[in-house]
N, C-alpha and C positions, 0 to 999 in steps of 0.2 A: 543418399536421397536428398533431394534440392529443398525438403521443406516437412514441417511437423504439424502434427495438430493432436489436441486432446481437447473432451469437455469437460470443465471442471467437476463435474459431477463423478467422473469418472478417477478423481485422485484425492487419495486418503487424505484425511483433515488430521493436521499435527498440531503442535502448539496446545498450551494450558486450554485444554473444555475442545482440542482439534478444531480451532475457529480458524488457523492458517492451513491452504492449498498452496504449494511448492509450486507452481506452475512454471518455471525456470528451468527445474529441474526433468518437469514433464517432456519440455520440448527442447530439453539437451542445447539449451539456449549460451550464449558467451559475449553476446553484445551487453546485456543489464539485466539486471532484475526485475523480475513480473513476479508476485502473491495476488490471492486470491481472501481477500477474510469478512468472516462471516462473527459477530459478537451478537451474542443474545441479548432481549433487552436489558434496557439499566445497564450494563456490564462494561466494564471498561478493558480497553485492552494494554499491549503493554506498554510502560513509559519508558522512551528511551532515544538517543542520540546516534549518527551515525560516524560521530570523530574519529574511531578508529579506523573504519573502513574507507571515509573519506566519501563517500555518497553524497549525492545529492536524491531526494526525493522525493515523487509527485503522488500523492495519495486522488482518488476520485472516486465518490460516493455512486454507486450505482443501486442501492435499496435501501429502503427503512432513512434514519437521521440520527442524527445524536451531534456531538461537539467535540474539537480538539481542543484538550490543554496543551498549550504552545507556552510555555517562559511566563505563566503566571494569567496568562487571559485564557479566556472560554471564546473558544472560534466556532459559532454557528453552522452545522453542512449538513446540505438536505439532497437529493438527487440532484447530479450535474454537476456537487462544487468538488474542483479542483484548491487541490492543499498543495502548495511548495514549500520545503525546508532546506535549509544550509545545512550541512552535516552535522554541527556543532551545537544546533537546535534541539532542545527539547523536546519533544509530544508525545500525548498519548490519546487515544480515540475513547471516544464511550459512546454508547450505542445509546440513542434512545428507547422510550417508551415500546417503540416496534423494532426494536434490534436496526441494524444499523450493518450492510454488507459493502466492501471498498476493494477497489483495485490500488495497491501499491507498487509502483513503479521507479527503482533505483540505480542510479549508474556513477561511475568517479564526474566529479567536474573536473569540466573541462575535455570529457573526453568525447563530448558530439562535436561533429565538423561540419556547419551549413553549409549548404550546396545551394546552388541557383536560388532564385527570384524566394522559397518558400519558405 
């Protein structure tokens, strides 16, 4: 089949209180990594680097707010903001007052190939 689709509604939430959707694994995906997560308020989720795997990755708040701890500061994100980390970065998310829902999005560097003019 040429192509996949699921709602995330429709895939079991894992991860400490199942706040992460595997969405990667939903759509039998091999290009990078797609998660789905959902942290209740106040609640932080979890801190951590991606050096072993070599990742680069793009975190973007699509409900609620809250803030990343990055390497010692508090990063501000409210619907819309886009988070970039180097692999060997620290972070952890916490969910605001009204919980805080994000799409994280990860692949090796250096392994996208620009194409034309975009």
């Amino acid at each position: 089949m040429g192509y996949s689709v699921v709602n995330v509604q429709e895939i079991e939430g894992a991860g400490p209180g199942g706040a992460v959707r595997f969405v990667r694994r939903e759509l039998d995906l091999e290009a990078f990594g797609i998660n789905w997560f959902e942290l209740p308020a106040n609640s932080p989720g979890l801190e951590h680097d991606e050096a072993d795997s070599g990742q680069e990755e793009v975190n973007v708040v699509v409900a609620g707010s809250g803030h990343w701890r990055v390497e010692g500061d508090e990063v501000p994100a409210t619907v819309g903001t886009f988070l970039r980390f180097d692999p060997e970065t620290t972070r952890q998310p916490v969910a605001g007052p009204d919980g805080m829902t994000f799409i994280g999005v990860g692949a090796r560097r250096g392994s996208y190939e620009p194409r034309g003019p975009f």
